[in-house]
C-alpha positions as CSV (number, residue, x, y, z in Angstrom):
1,X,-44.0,-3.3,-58.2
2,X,-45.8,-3.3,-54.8
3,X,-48.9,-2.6,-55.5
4,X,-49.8,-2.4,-51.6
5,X,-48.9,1.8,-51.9
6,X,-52.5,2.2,-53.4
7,X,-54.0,0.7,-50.5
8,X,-52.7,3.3,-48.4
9,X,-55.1,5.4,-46.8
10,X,-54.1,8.8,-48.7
11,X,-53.6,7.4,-51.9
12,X,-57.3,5.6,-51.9
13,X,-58.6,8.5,-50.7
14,X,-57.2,10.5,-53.7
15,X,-57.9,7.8,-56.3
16,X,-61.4,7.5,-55.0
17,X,-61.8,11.4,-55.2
18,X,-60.3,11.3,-58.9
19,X,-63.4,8.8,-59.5
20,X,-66.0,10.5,-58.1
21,X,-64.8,13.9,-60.2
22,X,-64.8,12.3,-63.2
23,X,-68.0,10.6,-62.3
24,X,-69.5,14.0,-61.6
25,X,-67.4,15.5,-64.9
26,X,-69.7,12.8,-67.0
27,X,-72.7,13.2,-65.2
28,X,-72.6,16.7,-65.9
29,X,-72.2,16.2,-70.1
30,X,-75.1,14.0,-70.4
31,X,-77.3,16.6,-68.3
32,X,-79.7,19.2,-69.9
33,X,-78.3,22.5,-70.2
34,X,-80.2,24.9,-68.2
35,X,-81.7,27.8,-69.0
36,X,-82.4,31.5,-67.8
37,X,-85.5,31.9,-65.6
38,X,-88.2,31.3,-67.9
39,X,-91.5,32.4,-66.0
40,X,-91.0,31.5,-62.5
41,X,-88.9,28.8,-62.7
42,X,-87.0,29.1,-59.6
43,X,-90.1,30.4,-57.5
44,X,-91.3,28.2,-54.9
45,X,-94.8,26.3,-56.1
46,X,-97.7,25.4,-53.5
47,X,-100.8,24.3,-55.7
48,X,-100.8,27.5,-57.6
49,X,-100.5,30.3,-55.1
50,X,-98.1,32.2,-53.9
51,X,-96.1,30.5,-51.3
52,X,-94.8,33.5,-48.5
53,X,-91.6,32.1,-46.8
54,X,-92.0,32.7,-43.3
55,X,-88.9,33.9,-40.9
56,X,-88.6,31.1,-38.3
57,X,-85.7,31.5,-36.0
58,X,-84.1,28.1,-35.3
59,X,-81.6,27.1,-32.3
60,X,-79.4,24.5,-32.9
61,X,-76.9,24.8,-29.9
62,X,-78.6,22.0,-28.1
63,X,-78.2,19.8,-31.5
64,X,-74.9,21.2,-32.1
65,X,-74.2,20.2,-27.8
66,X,-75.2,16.6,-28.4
67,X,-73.0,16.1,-31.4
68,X,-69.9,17.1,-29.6
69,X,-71.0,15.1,-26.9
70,X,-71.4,12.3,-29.0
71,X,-68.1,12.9,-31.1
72,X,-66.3,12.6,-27.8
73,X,-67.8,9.8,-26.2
74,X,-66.9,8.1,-29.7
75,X,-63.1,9.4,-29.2
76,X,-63.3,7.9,-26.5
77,X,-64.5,4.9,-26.9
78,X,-62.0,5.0,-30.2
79,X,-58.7,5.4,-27.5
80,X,-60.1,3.2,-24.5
81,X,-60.6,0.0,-27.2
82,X,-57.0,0.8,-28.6
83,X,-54.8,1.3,-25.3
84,X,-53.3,-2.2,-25.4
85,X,-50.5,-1.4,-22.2
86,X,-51.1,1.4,-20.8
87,X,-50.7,1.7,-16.5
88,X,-54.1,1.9,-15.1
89,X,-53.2,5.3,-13.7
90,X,-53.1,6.9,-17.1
91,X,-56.4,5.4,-17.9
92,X,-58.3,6.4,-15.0
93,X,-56.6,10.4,-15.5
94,X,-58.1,9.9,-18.9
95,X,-61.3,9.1,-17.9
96,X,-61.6,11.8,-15.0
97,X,-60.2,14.7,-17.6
98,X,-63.1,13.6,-20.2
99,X,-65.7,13.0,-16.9
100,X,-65.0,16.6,-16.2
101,X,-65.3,18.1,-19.6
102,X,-68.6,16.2,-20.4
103,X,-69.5,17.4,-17.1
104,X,-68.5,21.5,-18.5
105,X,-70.3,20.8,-21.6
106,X,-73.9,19.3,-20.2
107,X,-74.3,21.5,-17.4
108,X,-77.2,24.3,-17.4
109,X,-76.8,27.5,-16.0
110,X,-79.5,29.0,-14.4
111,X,-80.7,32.3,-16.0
112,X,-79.5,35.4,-14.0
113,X,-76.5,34.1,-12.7
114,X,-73.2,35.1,-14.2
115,X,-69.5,33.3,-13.4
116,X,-67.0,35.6,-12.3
């Protein structure tokens, strides 16, 4: 038997998914059993007094903005270093669709002004 078919990307993927379940199914025997809320157990502690979660609104486009931008330089990078034959006229369309996305994506608009 070939025993190259378990090296397969899928089928590793799924045996090493079997053993982290069953890694997790054993943790979870030899854990102590939890139990109800016994006086305050799930309340937030902060040397004794009462800790009043404040409402903080939090923007995460600009995070969010330089993780696609990041993701696609990396795609990019991924299918420039793997073209082995490709015409240079390909490449260089490549490159200009991609220039002009990243340019879409990084650009700031001005506040007031609307596209039409």
């Amino acid at each position: 038997m070939d025993l190259s078919f378990f090296l397969t990307p899928p089928v590793a993927f799924l045996i090493f998914v079997a053993i982290v379940y069953a890694s997790y199914m054993l943790g979870s025997i030899f854990t102590a059993k939890s139990r109800a809320n016994v006086g305050g157990r799930d309340e937030v502690y902060a040397c004794g007094e009462d800790v009043r979660p404040k409402t903080q609104a939090v923007n995460f486009l600009q995070f969010f903005l330089f993780a696609l931008f990041f993701t696609i330089i990396d795609i990019v990078a991924l299918v420039l270093g793997t073209v082995s034959h490709a015409p240079i006229v390909l490449v260089i369309a490549y490159l200009g669709a991609i220039s002009l996305g990243l340019y879409v994506l990084m650009r700031k608009e001005k506040a007031g002004t609307k596209h039409e």
